[in-house]
MIMI-720833 format. One record per residue: x negated, y, z of N, C-alpha, C in turn. Coordinates in Angstrom, 2 decimals. Each point is the difference from the previous one (the first is absolute). Example, Ala and Ser with C-alpha at 12.3 -4.5 7.8 and 13.67 -1.06 7.14 Angstrom:
<sites>
+---------+---------+---------+---------+---------+---------+---------+---------+---------+
!     n_x !     n_y !     n_z !    ca_x !    ca_y !    ca_z !     c_x !     c_y !     c_z !
+---------+---------+---------+---------+---------+---------+---------+---------+---------+
!  -13.19 !   -5.69 !    7.80 !    0.89 !    1.19 !    0.00 !   -0.90 !    1.20 !    0.00 !
!    0.35 !    1.05 !   -0.72 !   -0.82 !    1.19 !    0.06 !    0.77 !    1.09 !    0.73 !
+---------+---------+---------+---------+---------+---------+---------+---------+---------+
</sites>
This chain:
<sites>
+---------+---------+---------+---------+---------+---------+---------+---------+---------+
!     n_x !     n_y !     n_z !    ca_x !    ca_y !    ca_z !     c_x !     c_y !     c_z !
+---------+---------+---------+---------+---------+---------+---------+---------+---------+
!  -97.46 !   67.91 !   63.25 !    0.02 !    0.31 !    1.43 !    1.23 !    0.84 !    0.31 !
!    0.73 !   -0.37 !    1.05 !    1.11 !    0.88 !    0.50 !   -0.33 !    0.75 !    1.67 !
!   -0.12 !    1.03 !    0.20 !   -0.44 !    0.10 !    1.68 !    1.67 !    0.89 !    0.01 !
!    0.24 !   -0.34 !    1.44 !    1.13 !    0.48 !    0.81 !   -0.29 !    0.46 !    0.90 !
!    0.51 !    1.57 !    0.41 !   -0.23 !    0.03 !    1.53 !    1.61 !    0.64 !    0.43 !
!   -0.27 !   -0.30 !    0.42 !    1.53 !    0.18 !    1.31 !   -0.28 !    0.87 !    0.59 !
!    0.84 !    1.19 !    0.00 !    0.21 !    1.26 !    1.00 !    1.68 !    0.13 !    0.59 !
!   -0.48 !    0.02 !    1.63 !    1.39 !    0.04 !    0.69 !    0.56 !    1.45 !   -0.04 !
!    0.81 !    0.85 !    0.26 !    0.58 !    1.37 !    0.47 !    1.19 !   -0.02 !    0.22 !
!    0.58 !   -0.29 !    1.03 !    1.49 !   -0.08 !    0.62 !    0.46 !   -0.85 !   -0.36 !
!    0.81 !    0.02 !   -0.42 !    1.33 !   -0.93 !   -0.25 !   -0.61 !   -0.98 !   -1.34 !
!   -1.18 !    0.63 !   -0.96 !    0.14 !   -0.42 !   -1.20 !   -2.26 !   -0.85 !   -0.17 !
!    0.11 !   -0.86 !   -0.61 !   -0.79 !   -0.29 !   -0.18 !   -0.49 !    0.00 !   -1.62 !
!   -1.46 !    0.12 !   -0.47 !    0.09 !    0.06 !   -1.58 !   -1.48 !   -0.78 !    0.22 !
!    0.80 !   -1.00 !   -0.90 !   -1.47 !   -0.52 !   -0.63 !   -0.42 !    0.52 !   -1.71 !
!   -1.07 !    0.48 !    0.17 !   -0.79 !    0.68 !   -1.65 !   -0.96 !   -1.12 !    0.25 !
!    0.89 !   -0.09 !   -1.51 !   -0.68 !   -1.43 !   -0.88 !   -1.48 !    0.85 !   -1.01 !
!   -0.97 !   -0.72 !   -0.08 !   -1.07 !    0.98 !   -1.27 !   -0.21 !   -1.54 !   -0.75 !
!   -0.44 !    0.19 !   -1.09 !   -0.87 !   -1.04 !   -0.88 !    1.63 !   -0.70 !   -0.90 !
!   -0.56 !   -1.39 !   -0.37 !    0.84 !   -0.74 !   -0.88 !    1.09 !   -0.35 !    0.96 !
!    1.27 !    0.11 !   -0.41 !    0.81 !   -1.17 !    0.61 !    0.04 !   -1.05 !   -0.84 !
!   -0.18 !   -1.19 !   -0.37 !   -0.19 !   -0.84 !   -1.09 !   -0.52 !   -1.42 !    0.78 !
!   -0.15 !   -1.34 !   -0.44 !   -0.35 !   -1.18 !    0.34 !   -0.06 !   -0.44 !    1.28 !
!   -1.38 !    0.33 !    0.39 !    0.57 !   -0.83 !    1.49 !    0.00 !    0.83 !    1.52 !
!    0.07 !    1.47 !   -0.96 !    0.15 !    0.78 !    0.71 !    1.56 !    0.06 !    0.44 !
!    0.55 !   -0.16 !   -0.74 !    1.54 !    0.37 !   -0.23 !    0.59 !   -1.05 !    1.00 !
!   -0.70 !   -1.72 !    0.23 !    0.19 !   -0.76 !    1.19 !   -0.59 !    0.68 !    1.07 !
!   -1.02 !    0.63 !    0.29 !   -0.37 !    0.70 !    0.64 !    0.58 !    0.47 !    0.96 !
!    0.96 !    1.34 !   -0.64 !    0.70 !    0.80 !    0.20 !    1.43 !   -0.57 !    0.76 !
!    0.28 !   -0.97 !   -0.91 !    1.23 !   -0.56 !    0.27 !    0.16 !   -0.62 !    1.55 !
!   -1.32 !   -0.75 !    0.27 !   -0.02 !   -0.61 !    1.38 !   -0.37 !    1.17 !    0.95 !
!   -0.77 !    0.45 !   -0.05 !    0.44 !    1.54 !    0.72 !    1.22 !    0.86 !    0.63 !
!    0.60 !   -0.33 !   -1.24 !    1.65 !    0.84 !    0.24 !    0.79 !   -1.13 !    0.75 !
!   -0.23 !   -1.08 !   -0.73 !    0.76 !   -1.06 !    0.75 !   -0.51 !   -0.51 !    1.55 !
!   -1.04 !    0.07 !    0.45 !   -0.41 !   -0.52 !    1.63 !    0.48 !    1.40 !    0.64 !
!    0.25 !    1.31 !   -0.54 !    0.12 !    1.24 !    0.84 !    1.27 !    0.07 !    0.57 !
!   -0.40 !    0.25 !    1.38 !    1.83 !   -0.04 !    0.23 !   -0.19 !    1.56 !    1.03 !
!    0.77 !    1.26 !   -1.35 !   -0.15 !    1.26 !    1.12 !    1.09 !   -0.45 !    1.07 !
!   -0.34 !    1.46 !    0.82 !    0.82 !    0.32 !    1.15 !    0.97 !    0.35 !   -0.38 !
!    1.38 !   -0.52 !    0.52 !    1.68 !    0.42 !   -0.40 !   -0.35 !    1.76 !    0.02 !
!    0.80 !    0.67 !   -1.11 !   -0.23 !    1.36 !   -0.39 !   -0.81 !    0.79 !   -0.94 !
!   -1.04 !   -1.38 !    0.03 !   -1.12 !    0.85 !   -1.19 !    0.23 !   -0.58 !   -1.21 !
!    0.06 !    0.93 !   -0.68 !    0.20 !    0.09 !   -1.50 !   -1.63 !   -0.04 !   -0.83 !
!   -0.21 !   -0.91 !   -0.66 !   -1.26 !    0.01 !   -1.26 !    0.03 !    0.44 !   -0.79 !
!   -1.05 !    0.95 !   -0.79 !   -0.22 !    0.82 !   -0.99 !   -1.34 !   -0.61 !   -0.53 !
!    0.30 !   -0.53 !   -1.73 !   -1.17 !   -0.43 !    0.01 !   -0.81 !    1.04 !   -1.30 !
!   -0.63 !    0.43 !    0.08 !   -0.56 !    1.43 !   -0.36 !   -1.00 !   -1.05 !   -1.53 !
!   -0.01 !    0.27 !   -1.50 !   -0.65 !   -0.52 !   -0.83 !   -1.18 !    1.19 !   -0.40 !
!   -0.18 !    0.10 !    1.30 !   -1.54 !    1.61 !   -0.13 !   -0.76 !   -0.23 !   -1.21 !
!   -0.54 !   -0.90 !   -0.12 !   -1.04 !   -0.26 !   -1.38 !   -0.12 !   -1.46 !   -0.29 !
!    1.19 !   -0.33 !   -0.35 !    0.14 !   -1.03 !   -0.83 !   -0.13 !    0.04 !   -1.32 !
!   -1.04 !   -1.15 !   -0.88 !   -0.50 !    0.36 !   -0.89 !    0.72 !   -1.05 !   -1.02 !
!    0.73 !   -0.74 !    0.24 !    0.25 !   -1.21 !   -0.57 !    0.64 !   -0.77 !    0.75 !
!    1.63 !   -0.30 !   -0.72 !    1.03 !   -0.95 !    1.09 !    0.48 !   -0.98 !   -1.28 !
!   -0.11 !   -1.13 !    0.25 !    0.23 !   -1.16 !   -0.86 !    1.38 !   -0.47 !    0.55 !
!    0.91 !   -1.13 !   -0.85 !    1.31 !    0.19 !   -0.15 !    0.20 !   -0.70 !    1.26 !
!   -1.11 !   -0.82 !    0.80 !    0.32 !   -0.92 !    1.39 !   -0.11 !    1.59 !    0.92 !
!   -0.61 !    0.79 !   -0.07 !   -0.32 !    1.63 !    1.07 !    1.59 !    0.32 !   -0.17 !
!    0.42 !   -0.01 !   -1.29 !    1.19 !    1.38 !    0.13 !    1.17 !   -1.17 !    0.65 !
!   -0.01 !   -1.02 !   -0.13 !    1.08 !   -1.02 !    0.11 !    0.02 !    0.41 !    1.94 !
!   -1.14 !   -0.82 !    0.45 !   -0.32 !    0.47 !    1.48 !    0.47 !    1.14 !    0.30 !
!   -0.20 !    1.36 !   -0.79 !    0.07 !    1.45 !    0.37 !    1.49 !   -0.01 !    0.10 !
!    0.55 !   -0.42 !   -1.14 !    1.48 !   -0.38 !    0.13 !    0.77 !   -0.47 !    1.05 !
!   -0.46 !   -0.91 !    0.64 !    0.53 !   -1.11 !    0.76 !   -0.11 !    1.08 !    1.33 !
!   -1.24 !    0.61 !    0.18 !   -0.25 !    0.67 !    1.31 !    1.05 !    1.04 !   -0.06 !
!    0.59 !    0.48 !   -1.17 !    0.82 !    1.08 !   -0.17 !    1.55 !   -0.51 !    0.47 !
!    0.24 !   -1.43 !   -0.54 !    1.03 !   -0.19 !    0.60 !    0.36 !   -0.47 !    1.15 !
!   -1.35 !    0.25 !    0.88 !    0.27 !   -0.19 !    1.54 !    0.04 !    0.89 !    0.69 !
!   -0.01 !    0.96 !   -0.67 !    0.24 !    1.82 !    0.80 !   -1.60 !    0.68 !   -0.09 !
!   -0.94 !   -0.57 !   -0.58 !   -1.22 !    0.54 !   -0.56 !   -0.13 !    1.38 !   -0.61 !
!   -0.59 !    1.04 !    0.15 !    0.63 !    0.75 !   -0.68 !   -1.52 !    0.45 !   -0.85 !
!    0.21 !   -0.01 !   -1.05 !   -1.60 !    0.03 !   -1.10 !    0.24 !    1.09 !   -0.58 !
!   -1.41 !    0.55 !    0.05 !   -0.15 !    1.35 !   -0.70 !   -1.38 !    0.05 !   -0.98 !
!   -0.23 !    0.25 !   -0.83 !   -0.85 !   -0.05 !   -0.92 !   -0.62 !    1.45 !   -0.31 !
!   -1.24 !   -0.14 !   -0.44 !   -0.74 !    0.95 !   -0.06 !   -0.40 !    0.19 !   -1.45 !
!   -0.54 !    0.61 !   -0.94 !   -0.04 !    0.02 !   -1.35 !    0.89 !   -0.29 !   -0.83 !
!    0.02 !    0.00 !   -1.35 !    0.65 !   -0.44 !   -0.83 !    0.38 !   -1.10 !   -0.21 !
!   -1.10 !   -0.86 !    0.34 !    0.93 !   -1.92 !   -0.49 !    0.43 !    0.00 !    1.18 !
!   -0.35 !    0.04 !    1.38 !    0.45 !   -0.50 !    1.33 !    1.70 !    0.45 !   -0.32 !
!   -0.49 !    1.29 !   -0.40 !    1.72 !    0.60 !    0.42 !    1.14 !   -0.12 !   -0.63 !
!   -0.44 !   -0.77 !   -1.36 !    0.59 !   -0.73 !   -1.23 !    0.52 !   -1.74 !    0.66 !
!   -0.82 !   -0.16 !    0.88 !   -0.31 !   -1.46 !    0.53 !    1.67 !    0.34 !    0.81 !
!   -0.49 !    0.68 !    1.06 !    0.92 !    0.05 !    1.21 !    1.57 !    0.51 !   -0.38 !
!    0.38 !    1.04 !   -1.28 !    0.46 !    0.30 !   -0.73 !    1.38 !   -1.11 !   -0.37 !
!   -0.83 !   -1.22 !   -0.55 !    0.23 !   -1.37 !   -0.76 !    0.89 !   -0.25 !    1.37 !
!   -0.89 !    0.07 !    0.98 !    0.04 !   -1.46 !    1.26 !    1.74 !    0.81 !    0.36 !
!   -0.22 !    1.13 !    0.21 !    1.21 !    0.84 !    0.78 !    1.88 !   -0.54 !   -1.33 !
!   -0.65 !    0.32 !   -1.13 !    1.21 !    0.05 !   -0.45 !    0.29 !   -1.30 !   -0.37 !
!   -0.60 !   -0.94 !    0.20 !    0.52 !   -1.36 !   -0.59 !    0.47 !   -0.52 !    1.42 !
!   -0.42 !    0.33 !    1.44 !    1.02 !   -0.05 !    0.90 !    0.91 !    0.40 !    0.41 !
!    0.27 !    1.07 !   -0.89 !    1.34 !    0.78 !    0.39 !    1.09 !   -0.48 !   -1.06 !
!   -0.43 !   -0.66 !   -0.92 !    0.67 !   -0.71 !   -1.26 !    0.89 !   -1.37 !    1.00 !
!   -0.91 !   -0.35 !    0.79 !    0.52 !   -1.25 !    0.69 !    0.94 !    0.05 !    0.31 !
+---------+---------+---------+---------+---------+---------+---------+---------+---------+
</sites>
C-alpha cells in the first residue's frame, strides 16, 4: 500500500508519500505525477515521510521526478540513502 496526501502552503506543494513505493504502486504514483498539471510557480516537494520499501521501478520514477525539478527529500536512513543516490547520479549527468 502507498497513501499520498498532498499539502498546499504558498508557493510550494508536498506530497508525503507513507507505505511501499514498489509494483503497482510505483504506476500508481507515476500517473498521478503525470495527469498533474500545477499552477505556473509552484514548485513540488515530494516528502518520503515513511517509506518503508522503494524497489528499483520507485527509485527510477523518484529519479525521473527529480529530473523535472522534483525536489525529494527522504526521511530515515534508506530513504535518505535512496534520495542521496537519486541527487548525485543527476548531477553526474
Amino acid at each position: 500500500m502507498l497513501r499520498v496526501t498532498v499539502k498546499k502552503e504558498d508557493l510550494i506543494e508536498t506530497w508525503e508519500l507513507e507505505g511501499k513505493l514498489s509494483g503497482d504502486w510505483v504506476k500508481e504514483l507515476e500517473r498521478c505525477w503525470k495527469e498533474y498539471a500545477p499552477q505556473p510557480g509552484i514548485s513540488i516537494q515530494v516528502h518520503l515521510k515513511a517509506v518503508s520499501y522503494i524497489d528499483a521501478a520507485g527509485k527510477q520514477l523518484l529519479a525521473e521526478m527529480h529530473g523535472h525539478g522534483v525536489e525529494i527529500k527522504g526521511c530515515g536512513c534508506m530513504t535518505r540513502a535512496v534520495v542521496e543516490e537519486i541527487v548525485r547520479d543527476t548531477a553526474e549527468r
